[in-house]
N, C-alpha and C positions, 0 to 999 in steps of 0.2 A: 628434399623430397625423397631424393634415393638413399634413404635410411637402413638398406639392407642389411648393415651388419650388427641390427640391436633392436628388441622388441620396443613397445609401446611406451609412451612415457608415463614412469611411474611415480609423477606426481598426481595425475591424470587418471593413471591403470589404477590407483589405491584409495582412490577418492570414493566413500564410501555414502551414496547419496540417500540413504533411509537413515542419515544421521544429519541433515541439510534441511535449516527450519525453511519453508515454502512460502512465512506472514508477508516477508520482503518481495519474494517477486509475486506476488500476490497483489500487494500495495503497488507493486510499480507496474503491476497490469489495467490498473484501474486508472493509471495516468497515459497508458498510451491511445493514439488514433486510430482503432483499429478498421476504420474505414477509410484509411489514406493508400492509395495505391502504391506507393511508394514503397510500405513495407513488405508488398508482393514479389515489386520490381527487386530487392535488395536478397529480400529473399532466394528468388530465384537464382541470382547471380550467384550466391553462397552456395547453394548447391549445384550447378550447372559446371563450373568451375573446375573442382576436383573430377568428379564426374568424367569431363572432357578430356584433364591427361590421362588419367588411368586408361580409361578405353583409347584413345587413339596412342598410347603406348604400349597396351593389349595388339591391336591390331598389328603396329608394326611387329612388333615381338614373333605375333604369328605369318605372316605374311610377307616383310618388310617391304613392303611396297610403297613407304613414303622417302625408303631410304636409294628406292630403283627411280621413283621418280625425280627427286632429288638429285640422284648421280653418285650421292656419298651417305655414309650413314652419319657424318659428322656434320654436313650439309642438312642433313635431315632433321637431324637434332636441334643443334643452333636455331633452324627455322621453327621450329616446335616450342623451343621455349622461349624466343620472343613473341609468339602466338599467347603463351600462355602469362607472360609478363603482361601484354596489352589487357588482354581480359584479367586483371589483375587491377590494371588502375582502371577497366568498365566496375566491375565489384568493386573496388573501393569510393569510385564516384555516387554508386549507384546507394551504397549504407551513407555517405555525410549527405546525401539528397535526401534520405529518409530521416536523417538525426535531425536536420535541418525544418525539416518540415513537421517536428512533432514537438509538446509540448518539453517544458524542462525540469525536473527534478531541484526543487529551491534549494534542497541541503547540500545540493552539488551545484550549485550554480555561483560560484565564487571560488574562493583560493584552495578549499577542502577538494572537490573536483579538479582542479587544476594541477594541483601537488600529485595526487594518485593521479592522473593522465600522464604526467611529465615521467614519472614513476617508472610504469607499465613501459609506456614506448621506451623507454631508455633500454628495460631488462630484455624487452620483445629486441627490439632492434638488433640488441646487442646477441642475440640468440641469432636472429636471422643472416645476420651481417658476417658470424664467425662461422656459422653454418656453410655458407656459400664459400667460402675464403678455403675452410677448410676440406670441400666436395669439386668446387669447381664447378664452371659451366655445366658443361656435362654430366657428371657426377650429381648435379642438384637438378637437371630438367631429365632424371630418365636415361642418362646417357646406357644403363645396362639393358634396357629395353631396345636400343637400336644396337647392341653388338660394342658398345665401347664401356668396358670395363674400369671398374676402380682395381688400384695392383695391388692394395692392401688397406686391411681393414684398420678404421680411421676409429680412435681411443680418444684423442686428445679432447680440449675445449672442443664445443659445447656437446660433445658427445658426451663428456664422463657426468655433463650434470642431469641432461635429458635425452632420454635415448630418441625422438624426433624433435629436436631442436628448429627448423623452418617451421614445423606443424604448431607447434606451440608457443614459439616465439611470434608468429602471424597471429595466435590466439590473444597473445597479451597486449597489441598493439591495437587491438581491435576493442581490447579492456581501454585502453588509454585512452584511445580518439570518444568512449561513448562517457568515460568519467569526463574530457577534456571537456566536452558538449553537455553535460549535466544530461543526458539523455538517457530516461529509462528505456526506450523503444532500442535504441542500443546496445544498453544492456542485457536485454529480453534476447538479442538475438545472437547473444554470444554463446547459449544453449545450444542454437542450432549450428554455429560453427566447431564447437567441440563434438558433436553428433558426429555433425559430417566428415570431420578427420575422423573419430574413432573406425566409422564406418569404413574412413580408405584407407585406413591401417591396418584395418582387417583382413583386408584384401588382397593391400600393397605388398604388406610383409611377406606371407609365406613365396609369395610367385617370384617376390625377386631373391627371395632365399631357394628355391627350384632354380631360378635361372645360375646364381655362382655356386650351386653343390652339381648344376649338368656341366659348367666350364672347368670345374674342376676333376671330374671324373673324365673330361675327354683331354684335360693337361697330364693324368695319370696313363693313358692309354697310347700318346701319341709319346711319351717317356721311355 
C-alpha cells in the first residue's frame, strides 16, 4: 500500500478505454441479479475499505493520536493494519456471498474458467505476497503515515514490474476468484475495484510523496 516511491501502475495508467469493446459487459449485464442485495453489500465493502485506511491514516498523520493512544506509533500501526487485514477477509466474504448468490456464466463454467482463475490468483498473489516481503509490515499498512519510515527506496521485484504491486495484484485475484466462479456479477465488479484504487492512488501518492520530500528537507537542516 505504501507505494510512495513510484506512481501509478502503468499497465493500468496506459489502458486506453475508448479502445475497449463494451458488447461483453453488456451481455454479462444482462446475466446478472440486479436485485440481490448482496451486490450492495460487496459493493459497499469495496469501497468502504480503501476509504477507511486512507483517512484514518490522514488522521493520524495529522494529529497522531492513534499513535498517543496506543502508547507507540508502532503499536499503532501494527494495530491498524490488522484492523485492516480483518475488514479485508469481511470484503472478501462479502464478493464470494455475492458470486455465490448469482447466476453463472456457462462458457466459464468448467476448465476454461478454472485455468484463467488458477492464472490470475497465481500472478495476483504472487504480486501481493512479494509486495509485503518486500515493504514489510509497516511499510505495507501506512507505516510512513504514523512516523515510521522506509530508509530507502525499494526498485526490486514487484516494483520494477508494477509501480503498485498490492493494488493490483489484489486486482488480479479478484479476476481469478470471479473467472474461478464463472461469475459475471464478479466480473462486473472488478470495474469498481480498479476505480477505487485509481481513486486512492490519486490521493495516496502525492501526500506520501509530501510526507518523504518534508523528512528529507528536515534530515538536511538537522545535517
Amino acid at each position: 500500500m505504501s507505494d510512495w516511491q513510484l506512481g501509478c501502475c502503468e499497465g493500468f495508467d496506459r489502458l486506453d478505454l475508448n479502445k475497449v469493446s463494451l458488447s461483453i459487459f453488456e451481455n454479462m449485464a444482462g446475466l446478472i441479479d440486479w436485485t440481490d442485495p448482496n451486490i450492495l453489500y460487496s459493493a459497499a465493502m469495496i469501497v468502504f475499505k480503501p476509504f477507511y485506511w486512507l483517512g484514518v491514516a490522514r488522521i493520524e498523520w495529522h494529529t497522531h493520536i492513534f499513535s498517543a493512544l496506543c502508547g507507540s506509533a508502532y503499536r499503532a500501526c501494527y494495530l491498524f493494519g490488522i484492523s485492516i487485514l480483518m475488514m479485508g477477509c469481511v470484503r472478501d466474504w462479502r464478493f464470494n456471498e455475492m458470486m455465490a448468490s448469482q447466476p453463472k456464466l456457462d462458457m466459464l463454467d468448467g476448465s476454461l474458467g478454472a485455468t484463467l482463475g488458477v492464472l490470475f490468483i497465481v500472478m495476483g498473489s504472487t504480486l501481493v505476497l512479494t509486495s509485503f516481503w518486500a515493504l514489510g509490515f509497516t511499510g505495507t499498512f501506512l507505516g510512513d503515515y504514523f512516523g515510521i519510515y522506509l530508509e530507502e527506496r525499494v526498485t526490486g521485484f514487484p516494483f520494477n514490474v508494477t509501480d503498485n504491486p498490492m493494488y493490483w495484484g489484489t486486482t488480479m485475484n479478484f479476476v481469478g476468484f470471479a473467472f474461478w466462479n464463472a461469475s459475471p456479477a464478479g466480473l462486473m465488479m472488478i470495474s469498481l475495484i480498479v476505480l477505487i484504487y485509481k481513486i486512492i492512488i490519486y490521493f495516496e501518492e502525492p501526500f506520501t510523496a509530501m510526507i518523504y520530500r518534508e523528512k528529507a528537507e528536515r534530515g538536511k537542516k538537522s545535517a
